[in-house]
C-alpha positions in Angstrom: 49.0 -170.0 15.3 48.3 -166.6 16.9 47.7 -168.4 20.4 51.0 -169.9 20.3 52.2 -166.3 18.8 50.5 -164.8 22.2 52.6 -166.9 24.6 55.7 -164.5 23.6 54.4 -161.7 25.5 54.5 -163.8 28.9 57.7 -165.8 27.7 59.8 -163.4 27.2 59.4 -161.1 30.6 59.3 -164.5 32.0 62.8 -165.3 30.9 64.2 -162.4 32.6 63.8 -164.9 35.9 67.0 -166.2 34.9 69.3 -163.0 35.9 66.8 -162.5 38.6 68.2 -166.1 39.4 71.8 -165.5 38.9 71.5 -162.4 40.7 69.8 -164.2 43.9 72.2 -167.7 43.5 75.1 -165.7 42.7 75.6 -162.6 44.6 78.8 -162.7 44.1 78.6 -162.5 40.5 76.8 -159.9 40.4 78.1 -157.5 42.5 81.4 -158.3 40.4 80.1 -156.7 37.6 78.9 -153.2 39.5 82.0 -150.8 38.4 84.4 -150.3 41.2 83.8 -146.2 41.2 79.9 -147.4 42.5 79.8 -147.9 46.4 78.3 -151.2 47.9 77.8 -153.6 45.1 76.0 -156.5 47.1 73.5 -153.5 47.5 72.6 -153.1 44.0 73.2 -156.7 42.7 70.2 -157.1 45.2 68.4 -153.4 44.4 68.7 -154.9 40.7 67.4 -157.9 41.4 64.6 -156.3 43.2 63.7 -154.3 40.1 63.8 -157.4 37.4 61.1 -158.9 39.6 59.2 -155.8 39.4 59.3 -155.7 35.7 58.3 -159.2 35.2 55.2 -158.9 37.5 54.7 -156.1 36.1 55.1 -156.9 32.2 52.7 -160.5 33.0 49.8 -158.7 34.6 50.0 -155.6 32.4 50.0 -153.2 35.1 52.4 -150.0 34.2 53.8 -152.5 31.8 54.9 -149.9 29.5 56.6 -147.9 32.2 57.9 -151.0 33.2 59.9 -152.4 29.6 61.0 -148.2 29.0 62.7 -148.3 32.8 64.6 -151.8 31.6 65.3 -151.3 28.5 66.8 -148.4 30.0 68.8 -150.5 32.3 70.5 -152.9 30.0 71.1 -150.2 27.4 73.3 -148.5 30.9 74.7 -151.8 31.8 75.8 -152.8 28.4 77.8 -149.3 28.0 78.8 -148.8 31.9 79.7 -152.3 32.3 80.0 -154.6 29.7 81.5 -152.3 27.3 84.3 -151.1 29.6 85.3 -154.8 30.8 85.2 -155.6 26.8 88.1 -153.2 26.6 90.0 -154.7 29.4 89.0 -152.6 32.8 87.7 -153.4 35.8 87.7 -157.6 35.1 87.5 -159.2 37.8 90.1 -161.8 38.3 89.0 -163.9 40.8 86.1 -164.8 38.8 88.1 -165.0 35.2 88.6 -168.1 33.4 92.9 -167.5 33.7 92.4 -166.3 29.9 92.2 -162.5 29.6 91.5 -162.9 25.7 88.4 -165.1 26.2 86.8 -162.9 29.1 87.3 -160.1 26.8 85.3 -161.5 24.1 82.4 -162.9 26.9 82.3 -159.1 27.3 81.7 -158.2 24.1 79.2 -160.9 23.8 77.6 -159.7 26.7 77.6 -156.0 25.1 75.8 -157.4 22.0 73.2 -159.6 24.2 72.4 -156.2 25.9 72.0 -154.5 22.5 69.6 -156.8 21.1 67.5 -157.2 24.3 67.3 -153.4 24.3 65.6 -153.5 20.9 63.4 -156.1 22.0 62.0 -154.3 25.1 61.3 -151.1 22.8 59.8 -153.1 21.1 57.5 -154.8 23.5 56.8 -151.1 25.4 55.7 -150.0 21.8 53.6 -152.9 20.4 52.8 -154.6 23.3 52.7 -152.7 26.4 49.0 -151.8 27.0 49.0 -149.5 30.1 50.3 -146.3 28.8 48.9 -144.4 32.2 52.9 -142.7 32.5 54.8 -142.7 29.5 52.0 -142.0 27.1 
């Protein structure tokens, strides 16, 4: 049971391929969500996606891993409280990406908001229990 157990360090930096994904497939996307008071958004949906490819490598071959969950966990905490937070409360929505229904993107945000909550806890977690290279944060 504790190999299968193991396979939860790889799987879950691995999973982070999908926004590395949606950032690459969708630029548009993502440079939708960058606030509007933030210059060049194409520029940092692809500086972003730059950086969760950095942390997966990173987090797989355990080099600066712990550096590396602190720095994203530090991201999504920012983006869940800079972005997804705000557009919950009805700024900055983009409407030529909403769904016609202001109500429902609303909620999306919120649900967004949450997702970004939880996987904050989870990346503490992993650059506490997990994370074996402690060369800069200790």
């Amino acid at each position: 049971m504790d190999k299968i157990l193991n396979l939860g360090k790889y799987i879950f930096p691995i999973s982070f391929l999908l926004y590395a994904g949606l950032h690459l497939g969708k630029p548009d996307v993502g440079a939708a969500f960058v606030p509007d008071y933030i210059p060049f958004p194409y520029f940092w949906n692809y500086f972003t996606l730059v950086c969760i490819l950095l942390f997966i490598v990173s987090a797989v071959i355990g080099k600066y891993d712990k550096l590396a969950y602190v720095l994203m966990a530090l991201y999504v905490i920012l983006l869940a409280f800079l972005v997804h937070l705000p557009r919950a409360m009805g700024h900055e929505l983009s409407t030529e990406l909403m769904t016609g229904d202001l109500a429902r993107e609303k909620e999306l945000e919120m649900v967004n908001f949450m997702r970004n909550i939880l996987v904050t806890g989870a990346l503490m977690a992993f650059a506490k229990f997990v994370a074996k290279d402690k060369r800069i944060v200790g």
